[in-house]
Backbone as JSON, one array per atom type, in Angstrom:
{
  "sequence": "XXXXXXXXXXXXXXXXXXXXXXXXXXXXXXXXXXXXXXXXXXXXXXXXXXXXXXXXXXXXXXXXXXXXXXXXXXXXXXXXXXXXXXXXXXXXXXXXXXXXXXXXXXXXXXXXXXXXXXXXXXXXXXXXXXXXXXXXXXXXXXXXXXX",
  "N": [[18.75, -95.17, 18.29], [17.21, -91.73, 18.43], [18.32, -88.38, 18.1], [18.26, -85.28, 19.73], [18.21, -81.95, 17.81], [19.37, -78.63, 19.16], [18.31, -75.75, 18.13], [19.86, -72.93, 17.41], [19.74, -70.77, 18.7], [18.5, -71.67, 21.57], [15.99, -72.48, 21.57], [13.58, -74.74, 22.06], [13.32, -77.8, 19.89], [10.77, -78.29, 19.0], [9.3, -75.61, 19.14], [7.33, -73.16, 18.26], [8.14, -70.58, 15.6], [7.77, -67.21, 16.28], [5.78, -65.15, 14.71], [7.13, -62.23, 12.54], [6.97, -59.2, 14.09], [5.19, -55.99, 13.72], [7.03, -52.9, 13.31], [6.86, -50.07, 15.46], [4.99, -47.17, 15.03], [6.11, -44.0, 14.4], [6.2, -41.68, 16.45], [6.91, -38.95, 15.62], [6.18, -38.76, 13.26], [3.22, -39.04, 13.46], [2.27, -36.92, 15.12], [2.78, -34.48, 13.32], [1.52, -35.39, 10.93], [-0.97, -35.61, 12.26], [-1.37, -33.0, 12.79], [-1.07, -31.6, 10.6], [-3.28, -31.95, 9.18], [-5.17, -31.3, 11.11], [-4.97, -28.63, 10.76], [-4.96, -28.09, 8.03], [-7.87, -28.63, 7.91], [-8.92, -26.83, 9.85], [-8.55, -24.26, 8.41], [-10.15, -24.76, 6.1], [-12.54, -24.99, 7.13], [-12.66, -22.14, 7.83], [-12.82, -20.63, 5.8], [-14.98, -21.18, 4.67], [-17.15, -21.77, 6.5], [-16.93, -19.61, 8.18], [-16.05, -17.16, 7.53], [-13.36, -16.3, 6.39], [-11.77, -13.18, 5.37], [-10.01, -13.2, 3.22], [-8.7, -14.07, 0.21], [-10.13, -17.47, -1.32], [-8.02, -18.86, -2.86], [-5.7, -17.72, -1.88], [-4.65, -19.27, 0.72], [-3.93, -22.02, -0.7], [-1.93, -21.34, -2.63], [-0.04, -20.35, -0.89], [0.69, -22.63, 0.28], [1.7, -23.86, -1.82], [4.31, -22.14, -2.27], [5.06, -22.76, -0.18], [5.77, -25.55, 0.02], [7.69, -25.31, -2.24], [9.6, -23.77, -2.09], [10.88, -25.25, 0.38], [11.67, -27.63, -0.75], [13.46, -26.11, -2.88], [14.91, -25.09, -1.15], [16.49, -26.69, 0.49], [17.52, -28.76, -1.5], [19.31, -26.91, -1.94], [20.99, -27.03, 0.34], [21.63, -29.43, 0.44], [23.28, -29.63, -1.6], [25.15, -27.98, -0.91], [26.55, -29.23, 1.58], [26.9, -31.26, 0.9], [25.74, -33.73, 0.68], [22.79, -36.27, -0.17], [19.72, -35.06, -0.63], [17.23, -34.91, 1.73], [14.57, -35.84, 1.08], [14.68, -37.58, -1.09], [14.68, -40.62, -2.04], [13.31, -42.44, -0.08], [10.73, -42.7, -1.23], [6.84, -41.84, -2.34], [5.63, -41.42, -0.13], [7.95, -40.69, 1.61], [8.38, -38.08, 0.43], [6.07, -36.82, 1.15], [6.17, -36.84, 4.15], [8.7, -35.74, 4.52], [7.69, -32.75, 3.63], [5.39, -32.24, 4.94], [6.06, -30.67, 7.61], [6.17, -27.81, 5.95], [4.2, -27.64, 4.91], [1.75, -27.21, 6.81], [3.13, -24.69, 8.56], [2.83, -22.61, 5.87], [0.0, -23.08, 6.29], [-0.59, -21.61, 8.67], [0.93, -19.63, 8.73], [-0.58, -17.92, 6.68], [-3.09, -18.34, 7.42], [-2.92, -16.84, 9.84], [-1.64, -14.21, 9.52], [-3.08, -11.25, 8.37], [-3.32, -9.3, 5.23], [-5.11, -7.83, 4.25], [-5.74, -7.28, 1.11], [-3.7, -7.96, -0.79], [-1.44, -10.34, -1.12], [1.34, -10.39, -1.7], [2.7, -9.81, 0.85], [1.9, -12.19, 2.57], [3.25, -14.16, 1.2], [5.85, -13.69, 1.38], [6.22, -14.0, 4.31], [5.63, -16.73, 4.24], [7.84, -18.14, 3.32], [9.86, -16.76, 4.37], [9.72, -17.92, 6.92], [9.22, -20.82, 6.18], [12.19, -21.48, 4.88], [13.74, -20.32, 7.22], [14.56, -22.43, 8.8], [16.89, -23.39, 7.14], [18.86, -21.77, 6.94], [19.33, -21.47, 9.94], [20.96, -23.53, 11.32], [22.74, -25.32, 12.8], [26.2, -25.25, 11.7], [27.76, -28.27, 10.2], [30.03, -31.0, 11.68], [31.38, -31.99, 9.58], [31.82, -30.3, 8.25], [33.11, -28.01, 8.86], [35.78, -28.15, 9.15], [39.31, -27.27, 9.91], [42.4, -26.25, 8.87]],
  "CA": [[18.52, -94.05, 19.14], [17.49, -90.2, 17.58], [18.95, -87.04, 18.93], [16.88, -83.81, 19.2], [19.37, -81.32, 17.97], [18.72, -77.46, 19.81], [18.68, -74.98, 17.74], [21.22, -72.15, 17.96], [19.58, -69.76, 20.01], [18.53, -72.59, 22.32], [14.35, -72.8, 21.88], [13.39, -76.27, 21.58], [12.96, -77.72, 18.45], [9.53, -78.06, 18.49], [8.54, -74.17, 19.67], [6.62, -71.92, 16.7], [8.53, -69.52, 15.8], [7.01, -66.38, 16.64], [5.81, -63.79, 13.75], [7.89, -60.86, 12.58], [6.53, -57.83, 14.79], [5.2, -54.74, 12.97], [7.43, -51.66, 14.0], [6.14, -49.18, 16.34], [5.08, -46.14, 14.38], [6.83, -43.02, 14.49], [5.72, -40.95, 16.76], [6.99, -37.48, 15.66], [5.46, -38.57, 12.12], [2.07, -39.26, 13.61], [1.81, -35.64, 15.3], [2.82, -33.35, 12.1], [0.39, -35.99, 9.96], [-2.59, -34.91, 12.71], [-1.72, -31.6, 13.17], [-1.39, -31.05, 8.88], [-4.73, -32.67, 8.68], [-6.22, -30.71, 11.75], [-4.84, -27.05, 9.79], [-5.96, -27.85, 6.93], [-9.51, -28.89, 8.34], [-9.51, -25.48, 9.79], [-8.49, -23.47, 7.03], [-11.48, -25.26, 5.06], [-13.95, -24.35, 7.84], [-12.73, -21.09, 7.88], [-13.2, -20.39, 4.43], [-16.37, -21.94, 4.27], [-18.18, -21.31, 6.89], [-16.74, -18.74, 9.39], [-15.86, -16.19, 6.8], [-12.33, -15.42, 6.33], [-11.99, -12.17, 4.39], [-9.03, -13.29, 2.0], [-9.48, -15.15, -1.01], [-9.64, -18.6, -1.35], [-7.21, -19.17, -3.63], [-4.48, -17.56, -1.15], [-3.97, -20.64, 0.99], [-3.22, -22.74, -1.76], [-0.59, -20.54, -3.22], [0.68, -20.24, 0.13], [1.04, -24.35, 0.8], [2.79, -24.3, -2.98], [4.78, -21.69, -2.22], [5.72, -23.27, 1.27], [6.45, -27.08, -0.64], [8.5, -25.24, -3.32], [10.4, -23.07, -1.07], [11.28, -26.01, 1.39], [12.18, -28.27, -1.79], [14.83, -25.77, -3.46], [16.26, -25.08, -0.04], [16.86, -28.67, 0.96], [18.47, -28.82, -2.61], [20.49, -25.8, -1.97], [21.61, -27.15, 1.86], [22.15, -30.73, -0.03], [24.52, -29.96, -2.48], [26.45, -27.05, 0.16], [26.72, -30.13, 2.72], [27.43, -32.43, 0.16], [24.85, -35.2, 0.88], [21.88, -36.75, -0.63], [18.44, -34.59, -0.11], [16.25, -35.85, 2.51], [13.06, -36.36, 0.66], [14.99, -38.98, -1.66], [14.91, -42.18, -1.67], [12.15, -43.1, 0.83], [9.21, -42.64, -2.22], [6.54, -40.56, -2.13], [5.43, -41.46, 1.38], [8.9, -40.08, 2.23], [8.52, -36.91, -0.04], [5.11, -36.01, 1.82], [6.39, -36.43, 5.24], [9.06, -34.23, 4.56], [7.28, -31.78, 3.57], [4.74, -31.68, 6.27], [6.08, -29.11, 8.37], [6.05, -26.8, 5.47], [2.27, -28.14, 5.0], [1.51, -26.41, 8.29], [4.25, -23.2, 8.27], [2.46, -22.03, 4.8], [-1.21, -22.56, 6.29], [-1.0, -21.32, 9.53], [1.28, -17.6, 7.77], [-1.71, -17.64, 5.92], [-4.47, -18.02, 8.48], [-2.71, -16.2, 11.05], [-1.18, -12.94, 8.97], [-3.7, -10.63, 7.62], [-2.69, -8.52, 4.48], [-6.03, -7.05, 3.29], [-6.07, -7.34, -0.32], [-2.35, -8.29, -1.27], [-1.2, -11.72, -1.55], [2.96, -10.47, -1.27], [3.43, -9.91, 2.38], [1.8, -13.39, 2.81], [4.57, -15.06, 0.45], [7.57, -13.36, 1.78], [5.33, -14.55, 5.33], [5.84, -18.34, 4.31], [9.39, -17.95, 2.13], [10.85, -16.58, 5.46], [9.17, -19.17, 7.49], [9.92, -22.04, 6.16], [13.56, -20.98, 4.66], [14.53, -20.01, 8.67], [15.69, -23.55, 9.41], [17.9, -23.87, 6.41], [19.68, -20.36, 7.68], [19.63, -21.05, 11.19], [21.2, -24.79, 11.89], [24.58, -25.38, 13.16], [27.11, -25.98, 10.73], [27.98, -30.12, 10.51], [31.35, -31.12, 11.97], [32.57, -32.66, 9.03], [31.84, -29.08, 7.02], [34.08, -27.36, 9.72], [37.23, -28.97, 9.5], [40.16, -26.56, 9.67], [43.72, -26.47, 8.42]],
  "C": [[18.58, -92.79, 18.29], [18.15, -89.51, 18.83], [18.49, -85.9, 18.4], [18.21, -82.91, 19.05], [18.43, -79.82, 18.59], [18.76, -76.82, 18.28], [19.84, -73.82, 18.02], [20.87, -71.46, 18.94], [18.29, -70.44, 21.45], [16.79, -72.89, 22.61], [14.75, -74.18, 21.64], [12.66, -76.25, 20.4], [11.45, -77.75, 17.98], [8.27, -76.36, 18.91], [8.72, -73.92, 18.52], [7.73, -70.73, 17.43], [7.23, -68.24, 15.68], [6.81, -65.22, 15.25], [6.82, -62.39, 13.66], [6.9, -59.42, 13.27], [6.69, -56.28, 13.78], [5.9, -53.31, 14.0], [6.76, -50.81, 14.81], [5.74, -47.95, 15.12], [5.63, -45.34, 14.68], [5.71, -41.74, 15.47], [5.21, -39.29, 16.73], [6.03, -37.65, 14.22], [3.77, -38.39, 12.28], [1.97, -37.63, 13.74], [1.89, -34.48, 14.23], [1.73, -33.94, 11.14], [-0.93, -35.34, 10.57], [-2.44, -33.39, 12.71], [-1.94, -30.89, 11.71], [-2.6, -30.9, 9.23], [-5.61, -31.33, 9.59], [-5.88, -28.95, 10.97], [-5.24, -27.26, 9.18], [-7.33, -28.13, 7.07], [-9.93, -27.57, 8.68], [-9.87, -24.53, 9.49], [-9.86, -23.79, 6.26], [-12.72, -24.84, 6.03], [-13.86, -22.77, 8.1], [-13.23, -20.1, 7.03], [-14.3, -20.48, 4.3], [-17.12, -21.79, 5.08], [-17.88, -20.21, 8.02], [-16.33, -16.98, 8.53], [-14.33, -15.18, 6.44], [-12.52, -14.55, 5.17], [-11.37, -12.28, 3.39], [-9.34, -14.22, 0.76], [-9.3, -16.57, -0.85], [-8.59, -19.58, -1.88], [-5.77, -18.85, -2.76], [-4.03, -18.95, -0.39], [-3.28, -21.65, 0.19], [-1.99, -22.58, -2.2], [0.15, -20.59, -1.74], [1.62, -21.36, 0.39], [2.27, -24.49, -0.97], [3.89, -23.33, -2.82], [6.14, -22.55, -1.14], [6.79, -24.72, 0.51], [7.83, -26.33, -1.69], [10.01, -24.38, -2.71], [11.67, -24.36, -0.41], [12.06, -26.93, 0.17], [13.6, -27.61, -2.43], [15.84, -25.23, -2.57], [16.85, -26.34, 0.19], [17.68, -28.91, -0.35], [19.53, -27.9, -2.63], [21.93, -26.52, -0.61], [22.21, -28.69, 1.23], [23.41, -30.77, -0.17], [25.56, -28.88, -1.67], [27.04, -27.86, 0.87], [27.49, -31.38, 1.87], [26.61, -34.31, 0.57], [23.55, -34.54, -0.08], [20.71, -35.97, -0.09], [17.92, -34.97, 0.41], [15.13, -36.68, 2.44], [13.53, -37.66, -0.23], [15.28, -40.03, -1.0], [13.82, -42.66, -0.45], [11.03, -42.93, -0.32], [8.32, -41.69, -1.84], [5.83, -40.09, -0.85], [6.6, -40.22, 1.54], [9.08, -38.68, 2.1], [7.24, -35.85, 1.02], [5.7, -35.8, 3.14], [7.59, -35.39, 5.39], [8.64, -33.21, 4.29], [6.16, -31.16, 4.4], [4.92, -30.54, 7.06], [5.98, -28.03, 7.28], [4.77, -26.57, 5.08], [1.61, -26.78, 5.87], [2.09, -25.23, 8.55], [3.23, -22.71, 7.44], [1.04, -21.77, 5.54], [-1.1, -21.86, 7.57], [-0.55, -19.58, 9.48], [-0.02, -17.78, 7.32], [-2.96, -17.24, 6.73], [-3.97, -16.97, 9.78], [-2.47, -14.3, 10.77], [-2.5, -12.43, 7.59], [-3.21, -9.21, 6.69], [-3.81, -7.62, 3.62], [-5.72, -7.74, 1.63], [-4.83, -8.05, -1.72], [-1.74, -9.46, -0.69], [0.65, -11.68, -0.96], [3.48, -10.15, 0.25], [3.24, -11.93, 2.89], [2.79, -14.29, 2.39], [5.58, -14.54, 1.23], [7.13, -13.97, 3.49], [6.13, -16.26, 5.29], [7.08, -18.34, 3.19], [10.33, -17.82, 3.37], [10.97, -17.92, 6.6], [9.67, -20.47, 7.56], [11.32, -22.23, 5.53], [14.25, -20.85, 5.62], [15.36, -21.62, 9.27], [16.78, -24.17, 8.44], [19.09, -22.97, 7.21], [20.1, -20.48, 8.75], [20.46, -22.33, 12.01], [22.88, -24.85, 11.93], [25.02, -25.86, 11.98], [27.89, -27.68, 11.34], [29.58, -29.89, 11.04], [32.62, -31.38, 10.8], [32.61, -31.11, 7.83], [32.71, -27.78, 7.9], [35.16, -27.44, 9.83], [38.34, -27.84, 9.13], [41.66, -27.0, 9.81], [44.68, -26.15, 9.59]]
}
C-alpha cells in the first residue's frame, strides 16, 4: 500500500504550482516618469516649433542645475539625519527616479519664469525650488529626542 503525503500548505500533491507573479508597478513612479517625459516633450516643442524667446541652452542648465542641487541636498539632509542617501543603493534605475521630480521642478521654472536675457533669476528659480523640500520637512522623531 503507497501513501500520498499533502504537502504543507495542504494543495494536493499533484496541483502545478503556480508561477511567481510580477509585482504591480508603482504607481506614484509611473506618473512623475509620464509627466517628466510629457515636460520635456513640451519644452522640445516649444523650442522648436512654437518659439520660445530664451535660449536653448537655458533648459538644460536648468535640469543640471535642478539634478545637482537635489543631489548635494539629499547629501547634506543624509549625513544631518544620519542615514544612507536615497538615490543609493537601488542602481541607476533608482538614481533616475529620484531625481525625477527635480527633472520636472527645473523644466517647468524654466518654461514658466521669463527673465529676458539673463539666465540668474532662472537658477536661483530652480535652486529654491527644488531645495524647498529639504528646508521645509518635519524634523524625524528619532532627531528630536530630548534630555
Amino acid at each position: 500500500m503507497t501513501a500520498t503525503i499533502q504537502p504543507v500548505d495542504n494543495r494536493p500533491a499533484s496541483a502545478p504550482s503556480k508561477p511567481a507573479e510580477k509585482p504591480a508597478p508603482d504607481v506614484r513612479y509611473l506618473a512623475l516618469r509620464n509627466f517628466a517625459l510629457s515636460i520635456s516633450v513640451f519644452n522640445i516643442f516649444g523650442y522648436t516649433l512654437l518659439g520660445f524667446e530664451q535660449p536653448w541652452l537655458w533648459p538644460i542648465l536648468a535640469v543640471l542645475a535642478g539634478y545637482a542641487t537635489e543631489l548635494i541636498f539629499e547629501l547634506i539632509s543624509a549625513w544631518a539625519q544620519q542615514r544612507p542617501p536615497r538615490f543609493l543603493g537601488h542602481g541607476p534605475k533608482g538614481v533616475m527616479v529620484f531625481l525625477l521630480p527635480a527633472h520636472i521642478t527645473a523644466l517647468a521654472v524654466n518654461m514658466l519664469l521669463y527673465a529676458n536675457n539673463q539666465f540668474w533669476p532662472v537658477l536661483f528659480g530652480v535652486v529654491v525650488a527644488v531645495s524647498q523640500k529639504h528646508f521645509l520637512q518635519r524634523p524625524s522623531a528619532a532627531g528630536c529626542a530630548t534630555s
